[in-house]
N, C-alpha and C positions, 0 to 999 in steps of 0.2 A: 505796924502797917502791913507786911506781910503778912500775919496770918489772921486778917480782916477778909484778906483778899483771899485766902485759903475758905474760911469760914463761910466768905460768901461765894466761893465756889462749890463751897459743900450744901450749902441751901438750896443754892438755883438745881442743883442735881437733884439734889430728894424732892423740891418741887415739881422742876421735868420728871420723873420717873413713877411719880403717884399721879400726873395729869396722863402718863400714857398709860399707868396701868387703869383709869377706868374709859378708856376708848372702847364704845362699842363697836362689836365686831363688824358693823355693817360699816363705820368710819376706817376702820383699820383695812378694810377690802378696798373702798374708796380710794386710800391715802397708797396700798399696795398697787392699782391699777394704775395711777398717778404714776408713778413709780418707774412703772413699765413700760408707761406711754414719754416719759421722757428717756430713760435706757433706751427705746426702741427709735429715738428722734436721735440720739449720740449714736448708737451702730448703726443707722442709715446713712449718718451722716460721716463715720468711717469707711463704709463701705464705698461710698462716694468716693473719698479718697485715695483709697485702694486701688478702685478700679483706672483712677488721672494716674497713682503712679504705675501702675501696669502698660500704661501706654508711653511713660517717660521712659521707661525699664527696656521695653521692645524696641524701643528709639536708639538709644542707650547702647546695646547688644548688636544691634546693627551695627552702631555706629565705630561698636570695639570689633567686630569683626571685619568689619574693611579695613581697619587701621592694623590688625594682627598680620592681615593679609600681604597687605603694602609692607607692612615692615620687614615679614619675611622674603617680601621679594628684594626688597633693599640691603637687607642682612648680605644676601648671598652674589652678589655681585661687585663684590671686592676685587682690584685686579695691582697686581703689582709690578705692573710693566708702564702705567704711567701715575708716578705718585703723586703728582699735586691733586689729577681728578679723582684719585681715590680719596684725599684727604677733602675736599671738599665733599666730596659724597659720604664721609666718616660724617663730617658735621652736621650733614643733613638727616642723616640716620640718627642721631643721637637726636636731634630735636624731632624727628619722627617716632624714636623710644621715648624719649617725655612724653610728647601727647599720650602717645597708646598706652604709658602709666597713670594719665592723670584720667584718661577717660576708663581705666582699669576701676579707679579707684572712686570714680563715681557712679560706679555699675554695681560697685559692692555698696555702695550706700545705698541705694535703689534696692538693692536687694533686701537687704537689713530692714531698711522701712518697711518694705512688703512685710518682711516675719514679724518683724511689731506688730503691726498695722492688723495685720490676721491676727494674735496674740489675743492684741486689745478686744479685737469683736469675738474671741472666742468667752473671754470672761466677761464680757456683757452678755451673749448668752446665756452664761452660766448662770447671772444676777437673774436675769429675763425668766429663765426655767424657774428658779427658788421661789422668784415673785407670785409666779403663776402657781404655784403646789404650794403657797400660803394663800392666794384667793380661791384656788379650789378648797380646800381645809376650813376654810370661813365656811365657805359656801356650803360643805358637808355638816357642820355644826350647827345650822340651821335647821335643816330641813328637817 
């Protein structure tokens, strides 16, 4: 059973591979510009995204910088001539340090996306260029 399933993995290949080797070149240009035009519908469509989390990201960075701000203003106003309000301003601080870690830690995900996110459309690019310097190369082998 298994190696039916091999044998007819090996046929469908040599049949795929002898129907692409007689594509004429004007097909293979076609099928390359196809190609491109979908690449180019995916990195427009990254770039989209890109640009919504660049604006979550400034949001983001704002929103960790007031919090940085606040915090350090609350860090330094400790006083120890009346304890109880210091202790309830300790608790406040600390759940003032949570937020300002958590929105820390969603600034860096925002970030990260961003480098992916630039990453991915860099190597769609890359596909994009190959595509194109295989339809020009068709294109030269005609003329």
């Amino acid at each position: 059973m298994n190696r039916q399933i091999i044998l007819a993995g090996a046929l469908f290949a040599c049949i795929l591979g002898a129907c692409s080797a007689t594509k004429s070149p004007e097909l293979q240009k076609y099928e390359a510009r196809q190609q491109v035009l979908e690449l180019n519908t995916d990195r427009n469509e990254l770039k989209i995204e890109l640009e919504k989390e660049k604006i979550v990201n400034e949001r983001l960075q704002k929103d960790v910088d007031e919090l940085n701000k606040k915090a350090d203003k609350n860090t330094s106003k400790f006083s120890a001539s009346d304890p109880s309000s210091t202790a309830s301003d300790a608790k406040a601080t600390a759940r003032l340090l949570n937020e300002v870690e958590k929105a820390n830690n969603r600034l860096e995900k925002s970030d990260k996306k961003i480098k992916n996110l630039r990453k991915d459309i860099e190597k769609l690019d890359e596909k994009i260029s190959k595509l194109n310097k295989q339809i020009e190369f068709v294109d030269a082998t005609e003329q």
